[in-house]
C-alpha positions in Angstrom: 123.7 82.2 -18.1 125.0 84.5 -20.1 127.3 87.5 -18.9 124.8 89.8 -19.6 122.6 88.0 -17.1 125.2 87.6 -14.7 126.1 91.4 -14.6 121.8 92.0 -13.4 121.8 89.9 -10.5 125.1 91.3 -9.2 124.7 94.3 -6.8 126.0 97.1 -7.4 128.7 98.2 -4.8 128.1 101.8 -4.4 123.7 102.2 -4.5 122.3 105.9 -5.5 120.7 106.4 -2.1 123.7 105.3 0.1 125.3 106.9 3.1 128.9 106.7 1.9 131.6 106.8 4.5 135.0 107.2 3.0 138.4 106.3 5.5 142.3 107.8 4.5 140.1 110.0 2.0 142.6 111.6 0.7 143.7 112.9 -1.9 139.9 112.7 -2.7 140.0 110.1 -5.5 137.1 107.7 -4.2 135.3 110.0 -2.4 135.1 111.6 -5.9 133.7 108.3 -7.5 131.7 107.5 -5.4 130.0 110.8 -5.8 129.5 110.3 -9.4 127.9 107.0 -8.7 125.1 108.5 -5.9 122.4 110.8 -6.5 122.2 113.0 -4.0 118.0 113.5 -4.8 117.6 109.7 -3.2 120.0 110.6 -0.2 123.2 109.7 -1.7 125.6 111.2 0.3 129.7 111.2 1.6 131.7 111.6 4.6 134.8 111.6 4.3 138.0 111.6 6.6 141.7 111.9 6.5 144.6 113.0 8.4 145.5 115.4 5.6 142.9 117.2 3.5 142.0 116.8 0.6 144.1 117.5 -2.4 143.1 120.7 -4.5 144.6 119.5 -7.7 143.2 116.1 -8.1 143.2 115.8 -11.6 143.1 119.4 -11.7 140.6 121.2 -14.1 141.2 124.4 -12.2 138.5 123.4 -9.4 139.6 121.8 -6.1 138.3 118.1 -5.2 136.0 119.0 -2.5 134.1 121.5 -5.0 133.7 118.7 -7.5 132.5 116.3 -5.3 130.0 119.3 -3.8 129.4 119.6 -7.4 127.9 116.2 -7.5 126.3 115.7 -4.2 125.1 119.5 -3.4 124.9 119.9 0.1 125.8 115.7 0.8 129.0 116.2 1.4 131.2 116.2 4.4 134.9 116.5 5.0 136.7 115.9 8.6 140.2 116.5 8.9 141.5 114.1 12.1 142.0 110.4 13.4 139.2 108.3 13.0 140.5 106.5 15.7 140.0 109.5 18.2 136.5 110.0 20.0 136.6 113.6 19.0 137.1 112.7 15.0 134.2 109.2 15.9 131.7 112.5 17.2 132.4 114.7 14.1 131.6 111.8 11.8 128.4 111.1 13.6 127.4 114.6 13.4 128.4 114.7 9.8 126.2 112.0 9.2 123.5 113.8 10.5 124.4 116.5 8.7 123.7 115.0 5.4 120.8 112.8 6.2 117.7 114.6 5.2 114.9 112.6 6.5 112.6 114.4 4.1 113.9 111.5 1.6 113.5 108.1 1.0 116.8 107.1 0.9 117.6 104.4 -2.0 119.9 103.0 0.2 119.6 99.9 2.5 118.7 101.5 5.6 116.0 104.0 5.1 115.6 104.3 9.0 115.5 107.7 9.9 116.7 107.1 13.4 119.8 104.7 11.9 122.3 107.2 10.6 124.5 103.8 10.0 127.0 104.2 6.8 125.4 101.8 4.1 129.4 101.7 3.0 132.7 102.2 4.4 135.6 102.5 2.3 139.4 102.5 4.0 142.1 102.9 1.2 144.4 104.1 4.5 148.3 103.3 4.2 150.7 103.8 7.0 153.4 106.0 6.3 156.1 103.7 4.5 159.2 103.0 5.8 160.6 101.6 2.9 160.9 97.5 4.5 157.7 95.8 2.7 157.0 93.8 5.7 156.8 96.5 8.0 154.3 98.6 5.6 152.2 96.0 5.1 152.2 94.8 8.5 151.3 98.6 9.5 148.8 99.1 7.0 147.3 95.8 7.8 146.7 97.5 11.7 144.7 100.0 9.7 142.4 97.9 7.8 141.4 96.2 11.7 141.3 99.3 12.9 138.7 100.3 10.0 136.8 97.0 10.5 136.5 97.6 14.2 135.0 100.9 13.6 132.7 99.5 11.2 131.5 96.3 12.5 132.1 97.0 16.0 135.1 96.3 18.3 134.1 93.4 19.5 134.3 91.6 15.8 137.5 90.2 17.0 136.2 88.1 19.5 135.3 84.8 18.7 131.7 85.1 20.5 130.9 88.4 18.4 127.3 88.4 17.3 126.1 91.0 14.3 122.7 90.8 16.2 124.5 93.8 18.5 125.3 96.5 15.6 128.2 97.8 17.6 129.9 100.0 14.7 129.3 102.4 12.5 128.0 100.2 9.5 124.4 99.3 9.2 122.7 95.7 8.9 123.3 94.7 5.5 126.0 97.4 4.4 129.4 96.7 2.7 133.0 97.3 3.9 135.9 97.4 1.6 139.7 97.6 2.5 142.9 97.9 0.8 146.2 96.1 2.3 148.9 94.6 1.5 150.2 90.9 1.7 151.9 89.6 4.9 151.2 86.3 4.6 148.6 84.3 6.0 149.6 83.9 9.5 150.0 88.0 9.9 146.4 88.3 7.8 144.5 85.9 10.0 143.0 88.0 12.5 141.3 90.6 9.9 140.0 87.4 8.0 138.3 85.8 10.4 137.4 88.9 12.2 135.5 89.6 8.7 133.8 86.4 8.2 132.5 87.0 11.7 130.9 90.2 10.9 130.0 89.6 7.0 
């Protein structure tokens, strides 16, 4: 087949109607894209989170990141300051959710439940604070991915008799989870591998 070809049957990542939740946001970058690549008309929507807030001068053309990405998305947008790991920051993101799911729409994502306010989409580009020792960092920001993936696919995922029939997390049936982190070697990456292969 020719590329061309290729290129239609592959899935786009990020679908117009998607739920979009968006992990170590800051400073704003992908939150951004992945505004540009919804339309908010079909659902599209973003919740992000972050320790830190958003940076104002992302690429600074006089207006801060959160109004560009409002820009896009209109009212679709949500920004939580805290720990994804805390309850209190898991309820804020729940109520965001709800906050930019307008059951008036058919949403052009995958779940178009209106009871399943399940991101369709979970991005985690979190980083542990470095230390400067590689091993360390990658070994901390490794913690963070399973962290992320625990919170997505449920925290169960880890255990061998995990079952996706459950839906523990905060990812719906059928919806994508990307990740950044570093190389540890194989032996250190283990758990998240097979902890993803269980759930995906």
């Amino acid at each position: 087949k020719s590329n061309k070809q290729q290129k239609k049957k592959q899935r786009r990542l990020i679908q117009p109607g998607m739920l979009v939740l968006d992990l170590g946001a800051a400073p704003g970058g992908w939150s951004l894209y992945a505004s540009t690549q919804l339309d908010h008309n079909l659902g599209g929507a973003v919740v992000a989170a972050d320790l830190l807030p958003l940076d104002e001068t992302l690429h600074s053309n006089n207006t801060d990141i959160s109004s560009r990405i409002e820009s896009n998305l209109h009212n679709n947008f949500q920004f939580i300051q805290g720990d994804f790991t805390k309850n209190q920051t898991q309820m804020e993101i729940m109520e965001a959710f709800t906050q930019v799911s307008n059951t008036e729409i058919n949403r052009g994502g995958l779940n178009n439940d209106a009871n399943d306010l399940r991101s369709e989409l979970i991005l985690s580009d979190m980083a542990a604070n470095f230390t400067g020792d590689h091993q360390t960092d990658a070994l901390r920001t490794l913690n963070l991915c399973e962290q992320a993936l625990a919170f997505a696919a449920g925290n169960n995922c880890f255990d061998p008799s995990y079952s996706t029939e459950k839906e523990e997390g905060m990812l719906g049936r059928g919806g994508a989870f990307l990740c950044k982190y570093f190389s540890c070697g194989k032996e250190d990456e283990a758990d998240l591998m097979e902890a993803v292969r269980r759930a995906f």
